[in-house]
Backbone as CSV, one residue per row, in Angstrom:
resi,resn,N_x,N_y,N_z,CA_x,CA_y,CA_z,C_x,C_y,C_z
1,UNK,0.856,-1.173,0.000,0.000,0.000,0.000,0.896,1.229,0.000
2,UNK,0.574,2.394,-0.925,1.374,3.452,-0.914,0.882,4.400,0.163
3,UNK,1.814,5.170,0.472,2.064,6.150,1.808,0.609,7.118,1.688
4,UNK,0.534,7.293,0.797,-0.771,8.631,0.514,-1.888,7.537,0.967
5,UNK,-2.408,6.216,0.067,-3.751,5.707,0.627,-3.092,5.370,2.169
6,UNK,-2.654,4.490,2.891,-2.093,4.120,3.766,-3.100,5.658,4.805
7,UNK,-2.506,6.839,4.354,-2.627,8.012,5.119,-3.796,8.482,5.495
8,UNK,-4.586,8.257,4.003,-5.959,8.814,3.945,-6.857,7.614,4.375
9,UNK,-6.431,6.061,4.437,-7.243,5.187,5.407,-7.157,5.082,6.856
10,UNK,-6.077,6.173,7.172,-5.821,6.346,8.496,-6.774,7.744,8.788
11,UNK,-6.779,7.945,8.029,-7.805,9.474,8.828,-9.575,9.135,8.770
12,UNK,-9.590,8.203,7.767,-10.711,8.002,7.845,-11.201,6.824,8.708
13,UNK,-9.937,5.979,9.527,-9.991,4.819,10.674,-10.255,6.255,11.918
14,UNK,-9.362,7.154,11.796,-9.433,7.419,12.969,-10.856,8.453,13.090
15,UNK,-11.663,9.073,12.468,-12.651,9.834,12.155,-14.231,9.308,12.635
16,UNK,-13.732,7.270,13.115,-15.103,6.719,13.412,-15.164,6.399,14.407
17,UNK,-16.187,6.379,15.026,-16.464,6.277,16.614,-15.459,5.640,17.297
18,UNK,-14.797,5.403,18.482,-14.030,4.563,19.374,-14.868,3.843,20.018
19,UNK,-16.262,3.535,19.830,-16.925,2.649,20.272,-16.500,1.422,18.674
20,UNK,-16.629,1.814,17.688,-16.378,0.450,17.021,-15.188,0.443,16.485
21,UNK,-13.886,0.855,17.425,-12.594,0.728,17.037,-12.156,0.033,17.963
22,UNK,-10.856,-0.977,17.943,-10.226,-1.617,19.077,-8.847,-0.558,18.816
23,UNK,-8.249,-0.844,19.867,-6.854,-0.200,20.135,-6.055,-0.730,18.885
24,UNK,-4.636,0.092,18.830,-3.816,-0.571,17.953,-3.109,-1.313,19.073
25,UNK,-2.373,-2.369,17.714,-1.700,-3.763,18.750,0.164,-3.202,18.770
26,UNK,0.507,-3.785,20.038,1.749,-3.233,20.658,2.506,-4.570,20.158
27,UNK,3.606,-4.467,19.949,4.600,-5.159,19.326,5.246,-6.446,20.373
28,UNK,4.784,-6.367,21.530,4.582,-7.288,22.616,2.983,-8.271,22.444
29,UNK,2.424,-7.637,21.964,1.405,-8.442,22.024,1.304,-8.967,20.495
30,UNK,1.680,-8.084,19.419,1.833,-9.231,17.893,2.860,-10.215,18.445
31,UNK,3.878,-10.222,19.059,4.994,-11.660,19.478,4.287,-12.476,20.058
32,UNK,3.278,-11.954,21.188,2.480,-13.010,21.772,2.243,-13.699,21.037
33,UNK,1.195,-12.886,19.923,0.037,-13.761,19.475,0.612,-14.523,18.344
34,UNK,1.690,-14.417,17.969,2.804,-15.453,16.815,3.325,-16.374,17.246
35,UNK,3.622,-16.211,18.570,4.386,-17.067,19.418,3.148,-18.733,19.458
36,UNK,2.208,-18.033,19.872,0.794,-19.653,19.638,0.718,-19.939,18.283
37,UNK,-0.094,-18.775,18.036,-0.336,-18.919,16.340,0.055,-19.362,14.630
38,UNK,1.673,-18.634,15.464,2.183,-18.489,14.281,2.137,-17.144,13.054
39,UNK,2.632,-16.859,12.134,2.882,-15.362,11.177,1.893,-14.761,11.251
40,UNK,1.741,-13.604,11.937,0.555,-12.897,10.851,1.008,-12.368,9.393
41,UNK,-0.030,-12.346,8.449,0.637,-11.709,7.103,0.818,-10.658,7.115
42,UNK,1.546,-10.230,6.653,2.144,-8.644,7.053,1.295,-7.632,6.590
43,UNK,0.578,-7.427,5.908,-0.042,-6.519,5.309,-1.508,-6.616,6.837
44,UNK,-1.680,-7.989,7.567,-2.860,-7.789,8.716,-1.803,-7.006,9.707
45,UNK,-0.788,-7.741,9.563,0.196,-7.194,11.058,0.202,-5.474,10.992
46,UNK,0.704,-5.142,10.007,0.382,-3.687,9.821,-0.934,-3.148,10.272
47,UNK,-1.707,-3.723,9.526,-3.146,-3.075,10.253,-3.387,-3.161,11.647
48,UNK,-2.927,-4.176,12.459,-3.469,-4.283,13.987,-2.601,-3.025,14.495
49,UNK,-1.507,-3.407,13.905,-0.088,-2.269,14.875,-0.721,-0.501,14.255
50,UNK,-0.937,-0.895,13.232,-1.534,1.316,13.301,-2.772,1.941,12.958
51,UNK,-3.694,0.165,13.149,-5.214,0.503,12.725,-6.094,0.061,14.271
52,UNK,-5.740,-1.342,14.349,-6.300,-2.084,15.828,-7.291,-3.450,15.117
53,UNK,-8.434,-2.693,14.879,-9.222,-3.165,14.791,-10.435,-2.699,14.969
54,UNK,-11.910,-3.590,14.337,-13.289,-2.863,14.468,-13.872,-3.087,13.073
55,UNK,-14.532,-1.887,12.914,-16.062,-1.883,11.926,-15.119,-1.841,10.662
56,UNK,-14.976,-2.745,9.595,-14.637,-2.380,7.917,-15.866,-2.236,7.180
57,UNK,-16.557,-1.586,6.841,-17.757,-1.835,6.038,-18.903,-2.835,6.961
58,UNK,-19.416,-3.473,6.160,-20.567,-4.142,7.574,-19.938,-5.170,8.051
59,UNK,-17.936,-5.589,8.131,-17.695,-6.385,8.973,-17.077,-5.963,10.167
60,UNK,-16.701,-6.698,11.192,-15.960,-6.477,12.302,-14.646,-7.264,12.065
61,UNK,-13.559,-6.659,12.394,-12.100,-7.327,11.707,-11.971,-7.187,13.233
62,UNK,-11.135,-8.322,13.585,-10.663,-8.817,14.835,-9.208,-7.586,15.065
63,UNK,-9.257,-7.432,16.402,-8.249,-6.783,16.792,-7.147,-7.966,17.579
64,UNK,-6.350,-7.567,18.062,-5.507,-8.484,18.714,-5.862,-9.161,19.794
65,UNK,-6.890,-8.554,20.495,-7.183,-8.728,22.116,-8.562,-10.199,21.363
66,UNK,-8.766,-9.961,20.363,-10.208,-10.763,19.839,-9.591,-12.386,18.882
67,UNK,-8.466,-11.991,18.513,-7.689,-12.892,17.185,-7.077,-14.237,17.696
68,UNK,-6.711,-14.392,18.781,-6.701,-15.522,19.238,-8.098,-16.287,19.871
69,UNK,-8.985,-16.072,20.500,-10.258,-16.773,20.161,-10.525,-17.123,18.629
70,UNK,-10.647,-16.033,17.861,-11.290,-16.655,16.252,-10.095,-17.599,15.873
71,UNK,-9.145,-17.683,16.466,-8.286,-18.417,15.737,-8.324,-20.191,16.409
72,UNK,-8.590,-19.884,17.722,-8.697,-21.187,18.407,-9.925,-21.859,17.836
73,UNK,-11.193,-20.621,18.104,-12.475,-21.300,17.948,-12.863,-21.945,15.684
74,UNK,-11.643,-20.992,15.545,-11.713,-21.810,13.920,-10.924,-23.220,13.400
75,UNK,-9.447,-23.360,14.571,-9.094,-24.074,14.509,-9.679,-25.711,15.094
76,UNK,-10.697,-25.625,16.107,-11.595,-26.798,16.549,-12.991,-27.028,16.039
77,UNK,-13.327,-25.821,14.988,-14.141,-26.430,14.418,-14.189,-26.802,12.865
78,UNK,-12.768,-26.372,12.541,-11.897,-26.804,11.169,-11.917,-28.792,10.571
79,UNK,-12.316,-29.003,9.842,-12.287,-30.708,8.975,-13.862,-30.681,9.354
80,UNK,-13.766,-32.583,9.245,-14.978,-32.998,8.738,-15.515,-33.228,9.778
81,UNK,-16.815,-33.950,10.288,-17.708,-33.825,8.936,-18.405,-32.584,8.385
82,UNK,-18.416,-31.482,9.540,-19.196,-31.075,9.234,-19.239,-29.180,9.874
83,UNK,-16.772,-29.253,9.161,-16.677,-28.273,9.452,-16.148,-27.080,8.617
84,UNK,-15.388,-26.305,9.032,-14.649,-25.215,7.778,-13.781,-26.064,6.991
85,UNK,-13.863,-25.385,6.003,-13.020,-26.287,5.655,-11.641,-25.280,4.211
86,UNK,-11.967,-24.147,4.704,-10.584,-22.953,4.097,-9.427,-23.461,4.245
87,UNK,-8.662,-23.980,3.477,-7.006,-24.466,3.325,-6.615,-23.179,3.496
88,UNK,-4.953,-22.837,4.316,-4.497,-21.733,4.096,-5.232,-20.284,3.910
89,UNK,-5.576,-20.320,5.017,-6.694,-18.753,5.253,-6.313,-18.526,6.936
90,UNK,-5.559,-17.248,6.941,-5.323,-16.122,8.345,-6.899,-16.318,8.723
91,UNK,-7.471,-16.345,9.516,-8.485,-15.914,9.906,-8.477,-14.551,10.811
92,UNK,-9.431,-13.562,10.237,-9.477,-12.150,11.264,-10.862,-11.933,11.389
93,UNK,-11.528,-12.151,11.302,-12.906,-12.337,12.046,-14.093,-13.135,11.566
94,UNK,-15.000,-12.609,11.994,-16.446,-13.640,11.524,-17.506,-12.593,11.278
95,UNK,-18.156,-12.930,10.146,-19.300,-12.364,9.923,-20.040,-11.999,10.560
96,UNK,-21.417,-10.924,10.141,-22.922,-10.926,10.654,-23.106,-12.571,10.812
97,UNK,-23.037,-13.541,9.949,-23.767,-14.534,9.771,-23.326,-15.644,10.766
98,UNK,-21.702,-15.564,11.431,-21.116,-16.841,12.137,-20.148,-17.277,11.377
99,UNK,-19.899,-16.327,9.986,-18.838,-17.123,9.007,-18.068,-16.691,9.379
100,UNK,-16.723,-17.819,9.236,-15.267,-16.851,9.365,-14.992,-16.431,7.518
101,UNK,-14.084,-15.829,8.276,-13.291,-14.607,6.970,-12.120,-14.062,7.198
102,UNK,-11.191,-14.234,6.086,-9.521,-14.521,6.645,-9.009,-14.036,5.432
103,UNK,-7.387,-13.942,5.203,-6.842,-13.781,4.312,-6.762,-15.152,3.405
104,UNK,-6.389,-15.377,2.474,-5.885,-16.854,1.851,-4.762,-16.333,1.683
105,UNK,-3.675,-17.251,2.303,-2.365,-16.491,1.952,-1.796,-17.038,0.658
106,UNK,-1.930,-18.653,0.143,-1.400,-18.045,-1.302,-1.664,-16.574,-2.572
107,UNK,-2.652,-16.684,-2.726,-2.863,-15.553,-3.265,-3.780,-13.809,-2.661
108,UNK,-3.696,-13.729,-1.318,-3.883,-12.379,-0.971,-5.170,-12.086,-0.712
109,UNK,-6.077,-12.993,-1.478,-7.567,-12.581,-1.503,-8.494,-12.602,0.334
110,UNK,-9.286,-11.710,0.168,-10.149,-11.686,1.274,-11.131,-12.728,1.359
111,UNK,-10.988,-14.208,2.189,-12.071,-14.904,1.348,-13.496,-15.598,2.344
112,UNK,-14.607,-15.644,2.395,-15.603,-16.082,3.557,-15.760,-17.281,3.072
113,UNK,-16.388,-18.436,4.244,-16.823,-19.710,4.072,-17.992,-19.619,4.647
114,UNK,-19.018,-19.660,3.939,-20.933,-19.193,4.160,-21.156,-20.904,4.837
115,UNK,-21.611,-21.064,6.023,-22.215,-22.330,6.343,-23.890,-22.680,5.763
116,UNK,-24.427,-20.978,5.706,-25.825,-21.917,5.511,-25.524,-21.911,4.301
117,UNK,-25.239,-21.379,3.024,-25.384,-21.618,1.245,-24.111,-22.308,0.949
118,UNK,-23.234,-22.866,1.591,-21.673,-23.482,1.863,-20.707,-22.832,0.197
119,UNK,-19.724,-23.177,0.584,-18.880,-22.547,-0.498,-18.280,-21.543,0.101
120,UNK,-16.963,-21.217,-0.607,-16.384,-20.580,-0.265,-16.703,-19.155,-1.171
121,UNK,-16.038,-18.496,-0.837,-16.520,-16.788,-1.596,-15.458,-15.753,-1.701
122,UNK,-14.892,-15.396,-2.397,-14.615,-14.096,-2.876,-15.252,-12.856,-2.404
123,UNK,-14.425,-12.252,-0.502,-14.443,-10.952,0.179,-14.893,-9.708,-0.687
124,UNK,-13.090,-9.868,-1.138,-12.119,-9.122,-1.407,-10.962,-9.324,-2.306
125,UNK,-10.440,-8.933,-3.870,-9.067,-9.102,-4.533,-8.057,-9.071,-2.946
126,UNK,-7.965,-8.354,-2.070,-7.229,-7.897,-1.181,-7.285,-7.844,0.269
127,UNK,-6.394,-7.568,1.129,-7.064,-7.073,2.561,-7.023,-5.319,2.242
128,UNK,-6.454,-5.048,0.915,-6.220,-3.284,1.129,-7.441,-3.075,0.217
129,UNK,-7.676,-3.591,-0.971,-9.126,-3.393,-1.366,-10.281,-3.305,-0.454
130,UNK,-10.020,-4.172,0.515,-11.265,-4.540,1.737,-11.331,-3.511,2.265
131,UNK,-9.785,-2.943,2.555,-10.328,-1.490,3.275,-10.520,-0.315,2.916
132,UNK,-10.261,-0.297,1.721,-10.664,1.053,1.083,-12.169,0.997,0.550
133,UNK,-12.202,-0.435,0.514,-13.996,-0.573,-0.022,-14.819,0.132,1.315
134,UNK,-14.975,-1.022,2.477,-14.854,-0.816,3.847,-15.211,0.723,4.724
135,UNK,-13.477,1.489,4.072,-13.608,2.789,5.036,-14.328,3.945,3.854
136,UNK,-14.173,3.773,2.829,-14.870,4.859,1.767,-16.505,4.647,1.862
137,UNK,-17.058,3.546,2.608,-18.273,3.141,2.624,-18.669,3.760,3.864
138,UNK,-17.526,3.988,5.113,-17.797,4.496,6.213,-17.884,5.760,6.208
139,UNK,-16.990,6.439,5.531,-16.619,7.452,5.480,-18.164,8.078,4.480
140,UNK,-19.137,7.520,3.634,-19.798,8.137,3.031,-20.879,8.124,3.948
């Protein structure tokens, strides 16, 4: 992401209520949460450390204090018979609906797994598309 959008998604993160913002994440607590977890992708790690977390458009993106639950509670209800089943997907939060929704890290995309219509889905090309879709939607 270049320095100018980067700038202008920061004024428009910081412009929305602090009721649906989480804190940004402290560089003690991204080690924590790598240390269980494992990588965040850098382009989320960035966002927790100078965004936090909260409202993107009509989702809620997990902040740090929230990302290890979605990550536990996706990891035990992950395989069969009759569970997620996203290969290679960050998970950063869950839908209105109960779906999770994560990065896919081979290719970058923002992607949901719908339980009641099943299939997987196409977010987002991006996590930076997501947020410019997201905060330009907030911002209007």
């Amino acid at each position: 992401m270049d320095e100018t959008t980067r700038e202008a998604l920061l004024r428009a993160w910081r412009s929305l209520p602090d009721t649906i913002r989480y804190p940004p994440a402290s560089e003690v607590e991204l080690r924590g949460f790598e240390a269980e977890f494992g990588p965040i992708p850098s382009v989320f790690r960035r966002f927790l450390a100078e965004f936090g977390g909260g409202v993107v458009g009509r989702e809620w993106v997990d902040g740090i204090a929230q990302l290890p639950d979605s990550h536990r509670k996706f990891r035990t209800e992950f395989g069969p018979p009759r569970g997620w089943s996203m290969p290679d997907v960050f998970i950063i939060g869950w839908d209105g609906g109960g779906n999770p929704f994560g990065i896919h890290g081979p290719s970058g995309k923002l992607l949901v797994e719908d339980h009641d219509f099943g299939g997987i889905h196409v977010l987002a090309e991006s996590f930076e598309t997501f947020l410019i879709a997201g905060l330009s939607e907030d911002a209007a």
